[in-house]
C-alpha positions as CSV (number, residue, x, y, z in Angstrom):
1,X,-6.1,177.5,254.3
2,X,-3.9,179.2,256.8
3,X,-1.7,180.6,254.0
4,X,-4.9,182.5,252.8
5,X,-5.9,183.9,255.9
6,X,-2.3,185.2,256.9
7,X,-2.1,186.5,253.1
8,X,-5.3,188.7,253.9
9,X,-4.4,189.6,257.2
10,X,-0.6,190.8,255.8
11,X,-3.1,192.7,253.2
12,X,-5.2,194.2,255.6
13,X,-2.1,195.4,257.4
14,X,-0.2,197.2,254.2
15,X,-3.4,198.9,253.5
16,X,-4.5,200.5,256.5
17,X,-1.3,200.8,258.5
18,X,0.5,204.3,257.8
19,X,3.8,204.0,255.8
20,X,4.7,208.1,256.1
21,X,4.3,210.6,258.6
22,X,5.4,214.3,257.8
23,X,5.1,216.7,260.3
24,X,5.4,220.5,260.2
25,X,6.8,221.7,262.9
26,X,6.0,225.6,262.0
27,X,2.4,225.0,261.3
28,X,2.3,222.2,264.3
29,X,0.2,220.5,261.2
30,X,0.6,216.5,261.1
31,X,0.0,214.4,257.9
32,X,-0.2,210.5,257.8
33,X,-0.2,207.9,254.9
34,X,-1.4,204.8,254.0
35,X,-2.4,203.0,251.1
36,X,-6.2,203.6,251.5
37,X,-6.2,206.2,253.4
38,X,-4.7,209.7,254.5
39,X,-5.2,212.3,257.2
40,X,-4.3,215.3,258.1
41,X,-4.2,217.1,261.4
42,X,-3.5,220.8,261.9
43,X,-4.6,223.5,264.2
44,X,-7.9,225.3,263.8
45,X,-6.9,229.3,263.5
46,X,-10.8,230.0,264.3
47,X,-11.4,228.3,267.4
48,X,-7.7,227.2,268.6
49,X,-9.1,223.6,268.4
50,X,-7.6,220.9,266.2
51,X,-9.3,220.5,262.5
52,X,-8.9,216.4,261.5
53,X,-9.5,216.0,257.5
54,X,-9.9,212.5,256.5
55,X,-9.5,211.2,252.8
56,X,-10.5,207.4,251.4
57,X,-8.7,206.3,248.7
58,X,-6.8,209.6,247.7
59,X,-5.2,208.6,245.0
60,X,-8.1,207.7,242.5
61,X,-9.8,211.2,240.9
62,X,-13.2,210.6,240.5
63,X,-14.0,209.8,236.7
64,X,-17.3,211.3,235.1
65,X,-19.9,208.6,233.6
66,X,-19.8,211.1,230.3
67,X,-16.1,210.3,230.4
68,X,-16.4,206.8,229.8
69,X,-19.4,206.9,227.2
70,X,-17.0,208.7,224.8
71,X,-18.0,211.6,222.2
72,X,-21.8,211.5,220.5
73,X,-21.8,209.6,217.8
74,X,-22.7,211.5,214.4
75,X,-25.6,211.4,212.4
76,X,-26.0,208.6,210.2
77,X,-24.4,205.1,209.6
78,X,-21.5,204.8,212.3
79,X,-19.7,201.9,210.2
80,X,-19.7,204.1,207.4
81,X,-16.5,205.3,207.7
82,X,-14.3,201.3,208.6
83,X,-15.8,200.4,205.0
84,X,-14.7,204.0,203.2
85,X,-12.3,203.6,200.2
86,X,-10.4,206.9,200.7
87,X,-7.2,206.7,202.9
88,X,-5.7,209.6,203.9
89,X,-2.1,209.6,205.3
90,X,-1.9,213.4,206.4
91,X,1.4,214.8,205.1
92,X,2.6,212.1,203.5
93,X,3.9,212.3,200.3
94,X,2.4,210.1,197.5
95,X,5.2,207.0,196.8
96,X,5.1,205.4,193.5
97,X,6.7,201.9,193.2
98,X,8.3,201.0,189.8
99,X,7.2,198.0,188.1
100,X,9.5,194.9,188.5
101,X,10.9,193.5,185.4
């Protein structure tokens, strides 16, 4: 049981603890990285104040529900098509196999 709960906490570490720091020294703008989470500190040209942007997970895009669902389906029998006799190949020429003798 103690393997488990060092496991998790050496889990919980990796993911929240930083592993790069970049820091631009002409902007005075500091960016920090971690598995699940990134921010970004720079200076605030409006009010000379410091502007802190926070991201969760940055590196999953949202995905649209429509996305996943996949194109409408046509009209009429959707298995029609698996149980159609035509084949077509594209650009592929027609081959003709001789008969064995």
């Amino acid at each position: 049981m103690k393997f488990w709960k060092v496991l998790a906490g050496l889990a919980a570490a990796a993911a929240l603890i930083p592993y790069q720091v970049e820091k631009d020294e002409e902007t005075g703008t500091l960016k920090l990285k971690a598995l699940t989470w990134e921010a970004t500190r720079s200076p605030n040209p409006e009010d000379g104040g410091t502007q802190v942007e926070v991201s969760i997970l940055p590196g999953l895009s949202p995905v649209d529900v429509e996305d996943l669902a996949g194109p409408d389906e046509p009209a009429g029998d959707p298995e029609a098509e698996m149980f159609d006799d035509s084949v077509t190949l594209g650009d592929v020429p027609p081959v003709t196999i001789p008969d064995a003798q």
